[in-house]
TORKOL-4160 file (C-alpha; in steps of 0.2 Angstrom, whole numbers, padded with zeros to 4 digits, m for minus):
227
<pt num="1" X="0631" Y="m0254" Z="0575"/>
<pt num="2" X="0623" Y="m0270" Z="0580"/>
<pt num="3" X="0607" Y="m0263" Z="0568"/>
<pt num="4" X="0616" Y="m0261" Z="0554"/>
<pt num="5" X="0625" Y="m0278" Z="0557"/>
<pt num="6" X="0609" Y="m0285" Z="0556"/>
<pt num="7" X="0603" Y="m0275" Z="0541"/>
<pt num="8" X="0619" Y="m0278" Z="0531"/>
<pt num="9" X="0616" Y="m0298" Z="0535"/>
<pt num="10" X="0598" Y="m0298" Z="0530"/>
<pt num="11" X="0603" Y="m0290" Z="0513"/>
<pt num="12" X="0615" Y="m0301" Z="0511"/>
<pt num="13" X="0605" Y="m0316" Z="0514"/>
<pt num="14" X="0592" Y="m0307" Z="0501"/>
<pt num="15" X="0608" Y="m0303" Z="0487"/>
<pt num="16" X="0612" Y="m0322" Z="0489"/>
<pt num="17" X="0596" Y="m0328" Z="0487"/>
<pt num="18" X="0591" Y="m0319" Z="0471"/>
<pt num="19" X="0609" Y="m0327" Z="0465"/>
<pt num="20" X="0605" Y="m0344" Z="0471"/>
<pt num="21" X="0586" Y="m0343" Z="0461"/>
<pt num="22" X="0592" Y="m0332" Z="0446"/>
<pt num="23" X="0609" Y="m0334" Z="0445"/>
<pt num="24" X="0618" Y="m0318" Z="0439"/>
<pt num="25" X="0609" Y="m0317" Z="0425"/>
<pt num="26" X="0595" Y="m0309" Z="0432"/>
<pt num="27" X="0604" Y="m0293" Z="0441"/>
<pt num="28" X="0615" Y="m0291" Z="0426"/>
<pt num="29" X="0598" Y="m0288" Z="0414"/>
<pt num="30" X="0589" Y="m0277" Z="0428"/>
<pt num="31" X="0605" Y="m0268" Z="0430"/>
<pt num="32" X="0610" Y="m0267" Z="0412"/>
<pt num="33" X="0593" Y="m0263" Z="0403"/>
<pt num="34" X="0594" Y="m0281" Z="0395"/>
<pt num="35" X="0578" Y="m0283" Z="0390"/>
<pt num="36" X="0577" Y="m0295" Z="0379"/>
<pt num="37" X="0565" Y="m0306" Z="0371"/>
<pt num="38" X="0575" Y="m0321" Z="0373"/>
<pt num="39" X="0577" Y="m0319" Z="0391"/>
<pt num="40" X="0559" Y="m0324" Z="0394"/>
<pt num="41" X="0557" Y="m0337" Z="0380"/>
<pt num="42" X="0561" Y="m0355" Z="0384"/>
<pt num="43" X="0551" Y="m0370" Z="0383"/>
<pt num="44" X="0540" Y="m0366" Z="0367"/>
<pt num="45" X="0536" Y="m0377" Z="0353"/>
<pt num="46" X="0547" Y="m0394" Z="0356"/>
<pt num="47" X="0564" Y="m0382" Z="0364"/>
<pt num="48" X="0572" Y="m0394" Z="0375"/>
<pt num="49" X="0571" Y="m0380" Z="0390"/>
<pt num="50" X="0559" Y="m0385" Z="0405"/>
<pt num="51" X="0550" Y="m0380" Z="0413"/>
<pt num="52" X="0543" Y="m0369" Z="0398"/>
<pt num="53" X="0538" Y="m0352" Z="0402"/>
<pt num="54" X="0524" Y="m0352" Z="0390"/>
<pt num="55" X="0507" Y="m0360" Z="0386"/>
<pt num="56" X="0506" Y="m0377" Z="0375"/>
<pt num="57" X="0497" Y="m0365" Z="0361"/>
<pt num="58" X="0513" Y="m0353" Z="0359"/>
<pt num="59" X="0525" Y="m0362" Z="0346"/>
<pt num="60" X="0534" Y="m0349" Z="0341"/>
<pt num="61" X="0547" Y="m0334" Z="0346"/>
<pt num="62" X="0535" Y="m0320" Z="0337"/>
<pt num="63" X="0520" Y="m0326" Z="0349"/>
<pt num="64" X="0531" Y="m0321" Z="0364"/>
<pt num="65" X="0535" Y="m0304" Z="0352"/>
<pt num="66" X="0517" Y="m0299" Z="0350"/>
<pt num="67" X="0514" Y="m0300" Z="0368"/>
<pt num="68" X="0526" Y="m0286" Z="0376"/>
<pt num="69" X="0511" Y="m0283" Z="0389"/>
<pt num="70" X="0517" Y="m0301" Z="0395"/>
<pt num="71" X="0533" Y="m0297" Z="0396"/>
<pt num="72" X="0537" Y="m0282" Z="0401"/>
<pt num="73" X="0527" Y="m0287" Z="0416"/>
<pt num="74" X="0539" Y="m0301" Z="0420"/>
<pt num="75" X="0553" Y="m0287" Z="0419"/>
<pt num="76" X="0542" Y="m0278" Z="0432"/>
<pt num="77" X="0542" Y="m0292" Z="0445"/>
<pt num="78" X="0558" Y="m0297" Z="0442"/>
<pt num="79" X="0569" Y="m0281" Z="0442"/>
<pt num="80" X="0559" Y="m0276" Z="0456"/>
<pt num="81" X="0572" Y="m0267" Z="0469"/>
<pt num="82" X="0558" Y="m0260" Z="0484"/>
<pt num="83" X="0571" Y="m0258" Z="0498"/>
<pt num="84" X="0585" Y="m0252" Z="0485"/>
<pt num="85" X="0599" Y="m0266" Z="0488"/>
<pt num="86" X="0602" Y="m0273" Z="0473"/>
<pt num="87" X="0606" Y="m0258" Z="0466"/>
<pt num="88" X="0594" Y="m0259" Z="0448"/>
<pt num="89" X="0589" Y="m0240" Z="0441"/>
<pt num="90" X="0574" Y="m0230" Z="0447"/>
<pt num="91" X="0562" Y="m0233" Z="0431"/>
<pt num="92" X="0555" Y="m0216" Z="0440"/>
<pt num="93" X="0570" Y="m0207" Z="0435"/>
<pt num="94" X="0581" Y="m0206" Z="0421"/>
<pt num="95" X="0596" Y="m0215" Z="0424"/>
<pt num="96" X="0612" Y="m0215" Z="0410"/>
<pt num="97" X="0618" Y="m0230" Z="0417"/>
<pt num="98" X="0606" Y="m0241" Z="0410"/>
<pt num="99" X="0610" Y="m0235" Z="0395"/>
<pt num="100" X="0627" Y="m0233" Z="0395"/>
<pt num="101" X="0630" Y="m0249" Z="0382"/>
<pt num="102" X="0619" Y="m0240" Z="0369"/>
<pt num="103" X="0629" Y="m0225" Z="0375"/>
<pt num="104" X="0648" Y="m0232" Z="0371"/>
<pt num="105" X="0645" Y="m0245" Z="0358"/>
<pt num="106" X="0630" Y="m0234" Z="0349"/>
<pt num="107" X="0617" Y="m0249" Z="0349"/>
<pt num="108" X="0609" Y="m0252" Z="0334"/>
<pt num="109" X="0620" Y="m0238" Z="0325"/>
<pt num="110" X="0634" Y="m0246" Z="0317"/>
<pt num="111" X="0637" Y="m0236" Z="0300"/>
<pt num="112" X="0649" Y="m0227" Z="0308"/>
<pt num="113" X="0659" Y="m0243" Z="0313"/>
<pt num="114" X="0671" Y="m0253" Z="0304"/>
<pt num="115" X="0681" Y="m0270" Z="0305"/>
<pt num="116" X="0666" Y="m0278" Z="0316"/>
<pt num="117" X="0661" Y="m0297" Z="0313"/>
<pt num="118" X="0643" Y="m0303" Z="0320"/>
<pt num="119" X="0642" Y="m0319" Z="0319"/>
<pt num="120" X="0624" Y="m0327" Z="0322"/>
<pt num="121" X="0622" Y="m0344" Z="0325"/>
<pt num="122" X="0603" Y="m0349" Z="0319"/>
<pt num="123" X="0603" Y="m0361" Z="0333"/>
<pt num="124" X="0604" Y="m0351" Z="0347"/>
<pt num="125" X="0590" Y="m0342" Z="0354"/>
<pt num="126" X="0601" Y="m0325" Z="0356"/>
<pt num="127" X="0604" Y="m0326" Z="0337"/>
<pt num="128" X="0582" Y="m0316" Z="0338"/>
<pt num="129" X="0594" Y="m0302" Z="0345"/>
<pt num="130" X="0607" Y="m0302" Z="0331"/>
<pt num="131" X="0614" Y="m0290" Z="0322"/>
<pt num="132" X="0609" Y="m0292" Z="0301"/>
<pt num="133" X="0607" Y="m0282" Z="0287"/>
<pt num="134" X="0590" Y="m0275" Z="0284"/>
<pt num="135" X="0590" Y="m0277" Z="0264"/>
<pt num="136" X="0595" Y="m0295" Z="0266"/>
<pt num="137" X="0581" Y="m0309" Z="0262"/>
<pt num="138" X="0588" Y="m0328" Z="0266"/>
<pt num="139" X="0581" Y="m0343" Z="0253"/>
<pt num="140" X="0587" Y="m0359" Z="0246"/>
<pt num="141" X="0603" Y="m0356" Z="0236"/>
<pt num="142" X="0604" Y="m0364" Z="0220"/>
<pt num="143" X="0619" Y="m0366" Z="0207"/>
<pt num="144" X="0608" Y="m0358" Z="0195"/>
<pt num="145" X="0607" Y="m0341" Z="0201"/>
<pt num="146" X="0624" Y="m0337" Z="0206"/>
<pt num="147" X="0619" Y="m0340" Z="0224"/>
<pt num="148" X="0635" Y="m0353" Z="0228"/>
<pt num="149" X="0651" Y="m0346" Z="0236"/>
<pt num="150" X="0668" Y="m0353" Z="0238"/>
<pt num="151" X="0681" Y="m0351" Z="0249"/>
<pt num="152" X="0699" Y="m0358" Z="0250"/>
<pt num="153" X="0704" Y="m0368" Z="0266"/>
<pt num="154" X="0722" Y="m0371" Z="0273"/>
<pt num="155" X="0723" Y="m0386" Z="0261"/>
<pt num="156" X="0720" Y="m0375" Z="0246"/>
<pt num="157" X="0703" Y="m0386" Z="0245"/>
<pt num="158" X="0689" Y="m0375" Z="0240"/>
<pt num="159" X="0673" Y="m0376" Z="0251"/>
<pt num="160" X="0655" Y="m0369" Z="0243"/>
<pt num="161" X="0644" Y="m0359" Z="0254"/>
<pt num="162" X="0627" Y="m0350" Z="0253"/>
<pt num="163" X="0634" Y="m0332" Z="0249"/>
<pt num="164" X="0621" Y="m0324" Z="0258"/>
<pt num="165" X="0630" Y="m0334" Z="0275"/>
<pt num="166" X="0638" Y="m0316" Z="0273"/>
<pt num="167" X="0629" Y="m0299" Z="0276"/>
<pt num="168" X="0634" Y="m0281" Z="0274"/>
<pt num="169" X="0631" Y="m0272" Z="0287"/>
<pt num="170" X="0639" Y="m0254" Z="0283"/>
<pt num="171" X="0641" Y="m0250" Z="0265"/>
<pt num="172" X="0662" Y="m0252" Z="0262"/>
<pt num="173" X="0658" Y="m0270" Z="0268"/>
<pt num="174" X="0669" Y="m0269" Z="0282"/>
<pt num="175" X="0658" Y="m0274" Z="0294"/>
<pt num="176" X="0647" Y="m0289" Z="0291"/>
<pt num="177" X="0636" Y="m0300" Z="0298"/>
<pt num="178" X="0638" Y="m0320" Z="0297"/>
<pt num="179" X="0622" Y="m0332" Z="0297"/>
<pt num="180" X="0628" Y="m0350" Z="0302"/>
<pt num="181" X="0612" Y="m0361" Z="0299"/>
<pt num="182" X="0617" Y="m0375" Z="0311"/>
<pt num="183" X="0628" Y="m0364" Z="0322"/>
<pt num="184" X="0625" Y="m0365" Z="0341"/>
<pt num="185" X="0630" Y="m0352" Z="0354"/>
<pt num="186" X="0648" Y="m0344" Z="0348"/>
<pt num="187" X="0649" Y="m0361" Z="0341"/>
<pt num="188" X="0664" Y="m0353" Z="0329"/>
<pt num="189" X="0676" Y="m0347" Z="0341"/>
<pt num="190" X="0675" Y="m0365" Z="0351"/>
<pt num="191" X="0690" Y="m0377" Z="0346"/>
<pt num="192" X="0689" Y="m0385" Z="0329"/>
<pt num="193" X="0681" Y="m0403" Z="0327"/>
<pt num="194" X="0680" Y="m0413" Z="0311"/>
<pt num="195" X="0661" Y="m0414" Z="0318"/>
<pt num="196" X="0659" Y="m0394" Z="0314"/>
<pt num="197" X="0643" Y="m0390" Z="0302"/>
<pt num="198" X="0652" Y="m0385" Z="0286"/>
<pt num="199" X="0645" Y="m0366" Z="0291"/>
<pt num="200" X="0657" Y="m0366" Z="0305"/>
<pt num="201" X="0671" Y="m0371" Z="0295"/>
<pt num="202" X="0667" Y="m0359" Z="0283"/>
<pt num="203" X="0665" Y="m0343" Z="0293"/>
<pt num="204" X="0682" Y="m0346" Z="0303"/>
<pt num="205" X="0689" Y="m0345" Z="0286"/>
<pt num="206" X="0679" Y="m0329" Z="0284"/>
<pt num="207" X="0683" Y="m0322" Z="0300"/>
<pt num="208" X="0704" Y="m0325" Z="0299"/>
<pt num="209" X="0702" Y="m0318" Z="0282"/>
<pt num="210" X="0694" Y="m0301" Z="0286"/>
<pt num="211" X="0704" Y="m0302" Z="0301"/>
<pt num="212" X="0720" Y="m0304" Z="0290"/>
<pt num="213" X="0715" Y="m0290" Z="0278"/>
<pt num="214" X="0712" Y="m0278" Z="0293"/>
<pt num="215" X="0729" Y="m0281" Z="0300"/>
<pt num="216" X="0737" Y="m0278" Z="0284"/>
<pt num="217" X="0725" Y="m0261" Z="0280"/>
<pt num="218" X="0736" Y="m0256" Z="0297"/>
<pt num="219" X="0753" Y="m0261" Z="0292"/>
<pt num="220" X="0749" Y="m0253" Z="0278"/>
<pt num="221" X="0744" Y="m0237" Z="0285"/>
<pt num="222" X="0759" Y="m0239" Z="0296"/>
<pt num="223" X="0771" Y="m0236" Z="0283"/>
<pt num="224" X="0761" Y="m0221" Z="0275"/>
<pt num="225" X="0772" Y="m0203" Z="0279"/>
<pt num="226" X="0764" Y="m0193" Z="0288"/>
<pt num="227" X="0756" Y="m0179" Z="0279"/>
Protein backbone atom coordinates (compact mmCIF):
# COMPACT_ATOMS: atom_id res chain seq x y z
CA UNK A 1 0.00 0.00 0.00
CA UNK A 2 2.73 2.38 0.89
CA UNK A 3 4.07 1.79 -2.93
CA UNK A 4 1.47 2.67 -4.52
CA UNK A 5 0.90 5.84 -2.24
CA UNK A 6 4.10 6.76 -3.55
CA UNK A 7 3.25 5.98 -7.15
CA UNK A 8 0.03 7.57 -7.08
CA UNK A 9 1.80 10.96 -5.56
CA UNK A 10 4.56 10.85 -8.12
CA UNK A 11 2.02 10.83 -10.91
CA UNK A 12 0.17 13.27 -9.49
CA UNK A 13 3.14 15.46 -9.00
CA UNK A 14 3.86 14.55 -12.92
CA UNK A 15 -0.23 15.37 -13.88
CA UNK A 16 0.29 18.76 -12.20
CA UNK A 17 3.21 19.70 -13.65
CA UNK A 18 2.26 19.13 -17.27
CA UNK A 19 -0.90 21.42 -16.25
CA UNK A 20 1.21 23.99 -14.64
CA UNK A 21 3.73 24.18 -18.10
CA UNK A 22 0.78 23.58 -20.64
CA UNK A 23 -2.12 24.33 -19.12
CA UNK A 24 -5.18 22.00 -20.20
CA UNK A 25 -4.74 22.66 -23.37
CA UNK A 26 -2.05 20.32 -24.06
CA UNK A 27 -3.85 17.00 -22.69
CA UNK A 28 -6.95 17.99 -24.14
CA UNK A 29 -5.28 18.12 -27.95
CA UNK A 30 -3.08 14.70 -27.04
CA UNK A 31 -6.31 13.26 -25.81
CA UNK A 32 -8.64 14.61 -28.43
CA UNK A 33 -6.61 14.11 -31.63
CA UNK A 34 -6.48 18.09 -31.83
CA UNK A 35 -3.96 18.50 -34.01
CA UNK A 36 -3.97 21.50 -35.23
CA UNK A 37 -1.92 23.96 -37.10
CA UNK A 38 -2.67 26.65 -34.93
CA UNK A 39 -1.65 24.98 -31.90
CA UNK A 40 1.88 25.29 -32.85
CA UNK A 41 1.85 28.71 -34.65
CA UNK A 42 2.50 31.84 -32.48
CA UNK A 43 5.14 34.34 -32.77
CA UNK A 44 5.53 34.54 -36.65
CA UNK A 45 5.74 37.51 -38.71
CA UNK A 46 4.93 40.85 -36.16
CA UNK A 47 1.96 38.38 -33.91
CA UNK A 48 2.15 39.79 -30.60
CA UNK A 49 2.74 36.17 -29.12
CA UNK A 50 6.22 35.55 -27.38
CA UNK A 51 8.21 33.88 -27.18
CA UNK A 52 7.68 32.83 -31.07
CA UNK A 53 7.81 29.31 -31.82
CA UNK A 54 9.38 29.90 -35.11
CA UNK A 55 12.50 31.34 -36.96
CA UNK A 56 12.74 35.16 -37.88
CA UNK A 57 12.44 33.90 -41.80
CA UNK A 58 8.89 32.32 -41.40
CA UNK A 59 6.30 35.08 -41.81
CA UNK A 60 3.50 33.44 -42.57
CA UNK A 61 0.85 30.57 -41.42
CA UNK A 62 1.35 28.46 -44.86
CA UNK A 63 5.29 28.33 -43.81
CA UNK A 64 4.28 26.36 -40.66
CA UNK A 65 1.65 24.24 -43.20
CA UNK A 66 4.33 23.28 -45.59
CA UNK A 67 6.39 21.89 -42.85
CA UNK A 68 4.19 19.04 -41.24
CA UNK A 69 7.63 17.00 -40.62
CA UNK A 70 8.18 19.93 -38.03
CA UNK A 71 5.25 19.65 -36.64
CA UNK A 72 4.01 16.52 -36.21
CA UNK A 73 7.37 16.02 -34.38
CA UNK A 74 6.31 18.63 -31.73
CA UNK A 75 2.97 16.42 -31.31
CA UNK A 76 5.45 13.45 -30.80
CA UNK A 77 7.21 15.05 -27.89
CA UNK A 78 4.54 16.65 -26.64
CA UNK A 79 1.67 14.01 -26.44
CA UNK A 80 4.34 11.62 -25.31
CA UNK A 81 2.53 9.29 -22.47
CA UNK A 82 5.73 6.61 -21.76
CA UNK A 83 4.52 5.46 -18.15
CA UNK A 84 0.76 5.56 -19.53
CA UNK A 85 -0.63 8.28 -16.87
CA UNK A 86 -1.99 10.76 -18.71
CA UNK A 87 -4.18 8.76 -20.24
CA UNK A 88 -3.41 9.99 -24.34
CA UNK A 89 -4.18 6.93 -27.02
CA UNK A 90 -1.60 4.25 -28.15
CA UNK A 91 -0.64 5.84 -31.70
CA UNK A 92 0.40 1.85 -31.82
CA UNK A 93 -3.15 0.92 -31.93
CA UNK A 94 -6.19 2.20 -33.28
CA UNK A 95 -8.12 3.89 -30.72
CA UNK A 96 -12.12 5.28 -31.59
CA UNK A 97 -11.74 7.62 -28.84
CA UNK A 98 -9.48 9.87 -30.65
CA UNK A 99 -11.70 10.09 -33.08
CA UNK A 100 -14.88 10.13 -31.44
CA UNK A 101 -15.65 14.09 -32.52
CA UNK A 102 -15.22 13.24 -36.17
CA UNK A 103 -17.29 10.26 -35.14
CA UNK A 104 -20.43 12.30 -33.57
CA UNK A 105 -20.45 15.54 -35.36
CA UNK A 106 -18.94 13.88 -38.85
CA UNK A 107 -15.86 16.36 -39.34
CA UNK A 108 -15.54 17.85 -42.24
CA UNK A 109 -19.02 16.29 -43.64
CA UNK A 110 -21.65 18.59 -43.07
CA UNK A 111 -24.02 18.25 -46.21
CA UNK A 112 -25.98 16.21 -44.21
CA UNK A 113 -26.49 18.91 -41.52
CA UNK A 114 -28.74 21.71 -41.31
CA UNK A 115 -29.49 25.10 -39.30
CA UNK A 116 -25.53 25.44 -38.38
CA UNK A 117 -23.78 28.96 -38.14
CA UNK A 118 -19.79 29.06 -38.39
CA UNK A 119 -18.82 32.04 -37.64
CA UNK A 120 -14.99 32.94 -38.46
CA UNK A 121 -13.47 35.76 -37.10
CA UNK A 122 -10.20 36.73 -39.58
CA UNK A 123 -8.56 37.85 -36.66
CA UNK A 124 -8.18 34.90 -34.86
CA UNK A 125 -5.61 32.41 -35.57
CA UNK A 126 -8.23 29.30 -35.12
CA UNK A 127 -10.26 31.01 -37.99
CA UNK A 128 -6.96 28.71 -40.40
CA UNK A 129 -9.28 25.87 -38.84
CA UNK A 130 -12.69 27.27 -39.99
CA UNK A 131 -15.38 25.88 -41.65
CA UNK A 132 -15.84 27.82 -45.43
CA UNK A 133 -17.31 26.95 -48.58
CA UNK A 134 -15.01 25.60 -51.04
CA UNK A 135 -16.48 27.58 -54.29
CA UNK A 136 -16.08 30.78 -52.44
CA UNK A 137 -13.27 33.27 -53.56
CA UNK A 138 -13.04 36.69 -51.17
CA UNK A 139 -12.04 40.15 -53.13
CA UNK A 140 -12.82 43.82 -52.64
CA UNK A 141 -16.63 44.35 -53.02
CA UNK A 142 -17.60 47.08 -55.13
CA UNK A 143 -21.19 48.80 -55.74
CA UNK A 144 -20.60 48.11 -59.21
CA UNK A 145 -20.85 44.50 -59.42
CA UNK A 146 -23.70 43.84 -57.18
CA UNK A 147 -21.23 42.71 -54.45
CA UNK A 148 -22.96 45.21 -51.57
CA UNK A 149 -25.48 43.74 -49.08
CA UNK A 150 -27.94 45.16 -46.63
CA UNK A 151 -29.40 44.21 -43.86
CA UNK A 152 -32.09 45.75 -41.46
CA UNK A 153 -31.15 46.60 -37.74
CA UNK A 154 -33.63 46.91 -34.79
CA UNK A 155 -33.92 50.66 -35.79
CA UNK A 156 -35.04 49.73 -39.20
CA UNK A 157 -31.63 51.50 -40.39
CA UNK A 158 -30.18 49.47 -43.23
CA UNK A 159 -26.43 48.40 -42.83
CA UNK A 160 -24.23 47.43 -46.19
CA UNK A 161 -22.01 44.43 -46.02
CA UNK A 162 -19.71 42.48 -48.40
CA UNK A 163 -22.23 39.78 -49.35
CA UNK A 164 -19.60 37.25 -49.49
CA UNK A 165 -19.33 38.00 -45.33
CA UNK A 166 -21.90 34.93 -45.88
CA UNK A 167 -21.08 31.49 -47.30
CA UNK A 168 -23.11 28.43 -48.25
CA UNK A 169 -22.04 25.66 -46.85
CA UNK A 170 -24.68 22.92 -47.88
CA UNK A 171 -26.79 23.55 -50.87
CA UNK A 172 -30.52 24.68 -49.15
CA UNK A 173 -28.30 27.50 -47.55
CA UNK A 174 -29.23 26.29 -44.19
CA UNK A 175 -26.09 26.11 -43.08
CA UNK A 176 -23.55 28.93 -43.69
CA UNK A 177 -20.39 30.08 -42.91
CA UNK A 178 -19.69 33.81 -41.66
CA UNK A 179 -16.31 35.67 -42.52
CA UNK A 180 -15.94 38.67 -40.18
CA UNK A 181 -12.86 40.62 -41.51
CA UNK A 182 -11.83 42.43 -38.13
CA UNK A 183 -13.66 39.68 -35.95
CA UNK A 184 -11.46 38.47 -32.94
CA UNK A 185 -12.05 35.15 -31.18
CA UNK A 186 -16.17 34.64 -30.89
CA UNK A 187 -15.98 38.23 -30.91
CA UNK A 188 -19.95 37.97 -32.04
CA UNK A 189 -21.37 36.28 -29.11
CA UNK A 190 -19.44 38.65 -26.56
CA UNK A 191 -21.85 41.79 -25.26
CA UNK A 192 -22.50 44.48 -27.71
CA UNK A 193 -20.36 47.65 -27.76
CA UNK A 194 -20.85 50.84 -30.00
CA UNK A 195 -16.98 49.93 -30.58
CA UNK A 196 -18.00 46.61 -32.60
CA UNK A 197 -16.44 46.52 -36.26
CA UNK A 198 -19.48 46.95 -38.39
CA UNK A 199 -18.94 42.84 -39.34
CA UNK A 200 -19.92 42.08 -35.93
CA UNK A 201 -22.87 44.11 -35.83
CA UNK A 202 -23.81 42.69 -39.08
CA UNK A 203 -23.44 38.97 -38.47
CA UNK A 204 -25.67 39.11 -35.03
CA UNK A 205 -28.23 40.47 -37.24
CA UNK A 206 -27.54 37.53 -39.47
CA UNK A 207 -27.33 35.10 -36.72
CA UNK A 208 -30.89 36.11 -34.94
CA UNK A 209 -32.27 36.09 -38.27
CA UNK A 210 -31.56 32.49 -39.24
CA UNK A 211 -31.99 31.81 -35.85
CA UNK A 212 -35.58 33.41 -36.05
CA UNK A 213 -36.31 31.62 -39.30
CA UNK A 214 -35.35 28.17 -37.77
CA UNK A 215 -37.57 28.54 -34.80
CA UNK A 216 -40.52 29.43 -36.99
CA UNK A 217 -39.64 26.39 -39.69
CA UNK A 218 -40.44 24.50 -36.24
CA UNK A 219 -43.53 26.02 -35.05
CA UNK A 220 -44.48 25.65 -38.22
CA UNK A 221 -43.87 22.07 -38.50
CA UNK A 222 -45.47 21.76 -35.14
CA UNK A 223 -48.85 22.60 -36.44
CA UNK A 224 -48.51 20.18 -39.62
CA UNK A 225 -51.13 16.98 -38.78
CA UNK A 226 -49.51 14.08 -38.75
CA UNK A 227 -49.77 12.17 -41.82
Amino acid sequence: KRRNDQILEKQKHVCQEKIDNETVWGPLVCNDNINLIMTYAKGIGRDFFWPPSHPQNKKKYQDTINNRTEVMDMYEIMCADPDGIFGYPDKSKVDPYSTFLDNIYGGRRVGHLRNIIFSNGMLDPWSAAGVYSSTSERKEPTEMDGDICRIEDKDNMLMSYDCRMVQNITKDGSVIALLLDLGAHHLDLMYSSDQDPICAKVARLIEEEHISKWIDEWNEGQQCPAS
